[in-house]
N, C-alpha and C positions, 0 to 999 in steps of 0.2 A: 400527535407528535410523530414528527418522522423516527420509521426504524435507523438503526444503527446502520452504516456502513461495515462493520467491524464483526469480530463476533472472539470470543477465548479459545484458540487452540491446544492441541498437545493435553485431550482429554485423560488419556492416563499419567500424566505427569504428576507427580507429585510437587503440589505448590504450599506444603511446608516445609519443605525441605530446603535446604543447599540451591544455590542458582542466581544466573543475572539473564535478567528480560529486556529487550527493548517494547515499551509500553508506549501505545498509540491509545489517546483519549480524541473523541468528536466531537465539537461542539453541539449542543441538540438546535434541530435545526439546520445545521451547518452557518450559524450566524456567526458575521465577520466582527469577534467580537474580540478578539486576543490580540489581533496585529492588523496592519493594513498597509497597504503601498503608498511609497510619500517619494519625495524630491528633497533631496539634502547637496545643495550645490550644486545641483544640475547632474547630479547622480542619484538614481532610481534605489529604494533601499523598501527594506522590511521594516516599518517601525511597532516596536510595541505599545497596544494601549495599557493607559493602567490597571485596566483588569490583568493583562497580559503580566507586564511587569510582577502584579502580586501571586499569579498561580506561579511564578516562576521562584518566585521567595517561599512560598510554601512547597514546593517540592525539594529544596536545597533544606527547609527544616526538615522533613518528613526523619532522617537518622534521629534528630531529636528528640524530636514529637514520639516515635517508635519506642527510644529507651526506654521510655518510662512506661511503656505496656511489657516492657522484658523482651523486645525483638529487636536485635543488633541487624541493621543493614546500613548502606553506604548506598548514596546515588553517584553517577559519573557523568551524566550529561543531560541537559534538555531544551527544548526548542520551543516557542510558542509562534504556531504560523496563525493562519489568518482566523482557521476555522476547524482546529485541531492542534496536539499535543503528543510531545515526544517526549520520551523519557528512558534513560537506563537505569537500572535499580537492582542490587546487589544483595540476597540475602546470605548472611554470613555463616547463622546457625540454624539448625532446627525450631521453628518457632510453634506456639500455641493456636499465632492465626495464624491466615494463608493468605497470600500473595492476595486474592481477592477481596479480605477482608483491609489491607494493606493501603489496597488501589482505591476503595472504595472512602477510607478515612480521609484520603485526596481531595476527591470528589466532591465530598460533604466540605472539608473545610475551603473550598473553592468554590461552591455554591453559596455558602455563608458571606462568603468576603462577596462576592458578587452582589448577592442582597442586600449585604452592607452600604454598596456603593449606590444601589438607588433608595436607600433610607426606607427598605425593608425589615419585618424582622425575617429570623432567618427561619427557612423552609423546616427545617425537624423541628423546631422549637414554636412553629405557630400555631395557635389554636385556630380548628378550622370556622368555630363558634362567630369567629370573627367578620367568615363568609356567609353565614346561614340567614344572614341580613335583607340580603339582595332578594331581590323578588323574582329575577334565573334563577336562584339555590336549586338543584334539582335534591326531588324529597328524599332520597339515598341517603344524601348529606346531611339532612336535618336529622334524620331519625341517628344518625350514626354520632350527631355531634351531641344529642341528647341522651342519647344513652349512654354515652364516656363524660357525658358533664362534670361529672365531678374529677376526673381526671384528666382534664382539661383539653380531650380529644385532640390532640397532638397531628400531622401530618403524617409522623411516622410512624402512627398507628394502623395507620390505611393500604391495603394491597395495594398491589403494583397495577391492576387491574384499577381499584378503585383510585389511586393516584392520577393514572393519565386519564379517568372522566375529572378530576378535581382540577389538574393543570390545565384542559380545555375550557373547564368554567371559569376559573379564574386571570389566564392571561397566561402568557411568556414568561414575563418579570417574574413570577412564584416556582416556575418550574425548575430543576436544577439544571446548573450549567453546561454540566457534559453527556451526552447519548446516553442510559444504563450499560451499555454493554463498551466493551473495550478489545485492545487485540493485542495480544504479546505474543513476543516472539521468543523462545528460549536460546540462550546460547550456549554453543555446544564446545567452543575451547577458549585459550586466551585471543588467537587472534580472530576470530569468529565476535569477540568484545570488541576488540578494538575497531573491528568494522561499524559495530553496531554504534560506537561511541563515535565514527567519522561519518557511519551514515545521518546522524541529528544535526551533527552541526553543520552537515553540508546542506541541508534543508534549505534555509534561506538563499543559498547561490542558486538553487536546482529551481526554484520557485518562482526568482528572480529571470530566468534563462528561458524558462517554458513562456513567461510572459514577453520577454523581449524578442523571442526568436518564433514567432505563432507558427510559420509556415514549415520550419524544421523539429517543428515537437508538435505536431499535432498530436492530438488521440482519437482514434474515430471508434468507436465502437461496434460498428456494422460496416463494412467497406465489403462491397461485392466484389469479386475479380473472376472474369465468368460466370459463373452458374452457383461460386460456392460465396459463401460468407465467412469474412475476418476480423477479429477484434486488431486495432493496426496502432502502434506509436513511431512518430519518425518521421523524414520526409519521404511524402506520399509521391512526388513526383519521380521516382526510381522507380516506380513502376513503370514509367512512359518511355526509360531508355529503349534503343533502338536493341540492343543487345545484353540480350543477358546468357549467363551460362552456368550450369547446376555442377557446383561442386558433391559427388559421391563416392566416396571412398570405401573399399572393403576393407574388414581388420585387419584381413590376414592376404596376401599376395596370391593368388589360386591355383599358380603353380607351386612355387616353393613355398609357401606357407609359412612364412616367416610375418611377419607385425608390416602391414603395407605401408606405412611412410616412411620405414628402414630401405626400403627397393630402390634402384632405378629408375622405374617406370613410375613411382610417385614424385622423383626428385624434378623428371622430365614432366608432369604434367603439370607440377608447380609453377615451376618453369615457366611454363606456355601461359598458362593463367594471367600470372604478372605481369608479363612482357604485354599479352592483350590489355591488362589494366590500364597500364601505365598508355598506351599507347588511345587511352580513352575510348575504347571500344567495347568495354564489358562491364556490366555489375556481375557479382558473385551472389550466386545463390542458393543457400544451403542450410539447416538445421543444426548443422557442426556437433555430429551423433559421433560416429567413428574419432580413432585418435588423427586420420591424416584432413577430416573435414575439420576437427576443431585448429590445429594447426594454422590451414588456411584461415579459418574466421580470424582467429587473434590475431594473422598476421594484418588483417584488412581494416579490425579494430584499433591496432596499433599504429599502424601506417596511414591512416586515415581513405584506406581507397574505398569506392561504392557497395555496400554489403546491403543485400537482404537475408534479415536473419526469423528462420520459421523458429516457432516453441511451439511444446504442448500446454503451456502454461495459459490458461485467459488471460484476456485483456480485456478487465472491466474498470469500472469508470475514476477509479483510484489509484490504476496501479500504475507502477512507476518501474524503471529498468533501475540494475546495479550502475555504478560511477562510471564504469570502461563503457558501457553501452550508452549510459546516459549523455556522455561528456561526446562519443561517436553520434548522437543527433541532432547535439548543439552544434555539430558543424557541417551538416545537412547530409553526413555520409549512411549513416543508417536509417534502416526502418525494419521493424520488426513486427512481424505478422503470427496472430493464433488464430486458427481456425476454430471457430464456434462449434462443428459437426467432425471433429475428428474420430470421436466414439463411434460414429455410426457407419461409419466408411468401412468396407470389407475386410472379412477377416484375415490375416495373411500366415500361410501354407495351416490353415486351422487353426489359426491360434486365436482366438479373441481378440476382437479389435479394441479395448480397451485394456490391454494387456499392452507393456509398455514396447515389449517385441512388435507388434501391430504397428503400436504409435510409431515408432521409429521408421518403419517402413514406411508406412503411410506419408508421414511427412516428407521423405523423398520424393513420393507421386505429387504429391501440391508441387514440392520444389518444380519440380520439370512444369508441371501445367504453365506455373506462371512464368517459365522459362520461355516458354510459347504463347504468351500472352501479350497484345500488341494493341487492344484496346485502350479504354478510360476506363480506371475506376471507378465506380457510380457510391459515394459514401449515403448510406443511410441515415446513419446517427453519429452526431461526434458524441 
C-alpha cells in the first residue's frame, strides 16, 4: 500500500481540547473513487460518485454520531474531490477522545459503507478465517486465524504491520478506504476559519482551473534554472521574458532610518517599476520579505501584472498556493519558485543558513540570479 501523502501536525497540540481543524483525508492508493470529471451541458464539472456522495452524508452525521459517545462537536464544511477529502470540524468541549480517535470513527464508518457497496462484509467485523482457504494464505495467517478461532480472529485484531501483508494478500476491495494517516491544520482565530471553510469549497473551482488551464498551472517539481534546482507552480514561460527586474527593498531607509516604503526614494522606485510594467518591458522579481517588496508583490497580485514570486516554502507534489496567488496563475500572471537547496547555500554574516535571517537573504541571491537568466528552463519532473 502506498504511504500517505499527509502525515498529523501540531505535535504538542492538544487534541482533546477546544479547536476547529481543517481535516485532509487520502484516498489509499490515490484511487479516483469519490468524484470524477464529467460534461453537464457542455460545461466541465466535478461529479460525485456515490461512494462520494455517502462519505459526505457521513461526515454531516459525525455531531450525531459523536453525542452519543459524550463529544459535542459541529462540522462547517466538506468537499469530496476525486482522490481525497476535506473537512472542517469544530470541537466544542473538552472531550474523553481525541480528534484522532474522532477522524478515525470517519474512516471506519466510510470504509464500512464502501464495502457495503461491493457486497462485502465490512473490514473490522470479518473473520480473517475466511481467507485461510486459499492456497496463497501466507502461514502467519493461519496460525494467527487459529489461535483466535474461537474469537472469531476479527481483522481488527491484527497489527498494522500484520494488516498491510493481509490487504496485499487479499486484494484492494478489503483494504480501507482512506491512507491511515491524515493531515490537519489547526486554526488559529475566527477568520483564520473562515478561510478554512472558503478554502474546501473553493476546491472544486481550483481543481477544475488547474485542469482547464495545464500551461498556466503547471507544477514542475525539479525545474533547473542554471546550475540550481526548483520546485515551480505557474506559468513557467516568465521565465523566457526578455526582462526581468529584482524588487529589494531595505526596512529601514540608510540614511534616515525611518520604515523604507514611508521615503521618497521608495515612492520613486515604485514608480519606475510600474511605469516599466505597464509599458510591457518587465516581470518583477522578488520574495516580498521586507514591508516595501511585499507592497510591490500585492500590488502585482492585485493588478494582475507579471510576478515571479520566490518562497522558502517547497513545492512538492501536492501542494497548492492560497486564493490571491492561486487565482494570479489562473491568468498566466504568476509563477512561483522554491528552491530545493536553500538550506545549503552560505551562511550569511554567520548566521546559519537555515536560520530564516539566511533564508531571507539567500532568497534575494536566486532573486537576482534568475534576474540574469536568459536561457530555457530544462524541467526535470513535473
Amino acid at each position: 500500500m502506498l504511504a500517505s501523502s499527509y502525515r498529523p501536525r501540531n505535535p504538542g497540540h492538544d487534541y482533546y481540547g477546544r479547536g476547529t481543524y481543517l481535516i485532509t483525508l487520502v484516498v489509499a492508493s490515490r484511487s479516483h473513487l469519490l468524484a470524477h470529471f464529467s460534461t453537464d451541458f457542455g460545461r466541465e464539472i466535478i461529479a460525485l460518485t456515490p461512494l462520494g456522495e455517502a462519505v459526505q452524508q457521513i461526515w454531516y452525521k459525525t455531531p450525531q454520531i459523536q453525542a452519543t459517545h459524550g463529544n459535542r462537536v459541529v462540522v462547517h464544511a466538506c468537499v469530496c474531490m476525486t482522490d481525497h477529502f476535506h473537512g472542517v470540524i469544530e470541537v466544542l468541549e473538552p472531550m474523553e477522545w481525541s480528534l484522532g480517535d474522532i477522524i478515525q470513527a470517519f474512516k471506519a464508518a466510510c470504509t464500512s459503507r464502501w464495502q457495503q457497496e461491493q457486497g462485502l462484509l465490512s473490514s473490522t467485523n470479518r473473520p480473517i478465517t475466511v481467507d485461510c482457504q486459499s492456497p496463497d494464505c501466507p502461514q502467519w495467517l493461519r496460525e494467527k486465524a487459529l489461535l483466535h478461532y474461537n474469537e472469531g480472529a476479527l481483522i481488527r485484531s491484527l497489527s498494522k504491520k500484520q494488516r498491510q501483508e493481509y490487504y496485499s494478500f487479499v486484494g484492494r476491495c478489503q483494504r480501507p478506504l482512506f491512507d491511515d494517516n491524515y493531515d490537519d491544520t489547526v486554526c488559529l482565530d475566527d477568520r483564520h476559519r473562515e478561510a478554512m471553510i472558503a478554502y474546501v469549497n473553493d476546491n472544486p473551482r481550483r481543481a477544475l482551473l488547474r485542469r482547464l488551464l495545464p500551461d498556466v498551472m503547471q507544477r514542475s517539481l525539479h525545474v533547473m534554472i542554471g546550475q540550481r534546482s526548483y520546485g515551480a507552480f505557474g506559468n513557467l514561460f516568465l521565465l523566457r521574458w526578455a526582462r526581468k527586474v529584482q524588487v529589494q527593498c531595505h526596512r529601514r531607509h540608510p540614511v534616515s532610518r525611518v520604515p523604507y516604503e514611508d521615503t521618497d526614494d521608495y515612492a520613486r522606485q515604485r514608480e519606475a517599476w510600474e511605469a516599466a510594467i505597464l509599458e510591457g518591458q518587465t516581470i518583477i522579481v522578488t520574495p516580498g520579505i521586507s514591508r516595501g517588496e511585499l507592497l510591490m508583490k500585492k500590488e502585482c497580485l492585485e493588478k494582475g501584472y507579471p510576478l515571479i514570486h520566490l518562497q522558502k516554502e517547497p513545492i512538492g507534489p501536492y501542494w497548492k498556493p492560497e486564493r490571491q496567488r492561486f487565482d494570479a496563475c489562473t491568468r498566466g500572471s504568476l509563477l512561483i519558485l522554491a528552491p530545493w537547496n536553500l538550506d545549503s547555500m552560505d551562511a550569511v554574516a554567520g548566521i546559519p543558513s537555515d536560520s530564516d535571517y539566511s533564508r531571507f537573504h539567500n532568497l534575494n541571491t536566486l532573486a537576482a540570479e534568475i534576474c540574469s537568466f536568459s536561457g530555457d528552463a530544462r524541467i526535470i519532473q513535473n
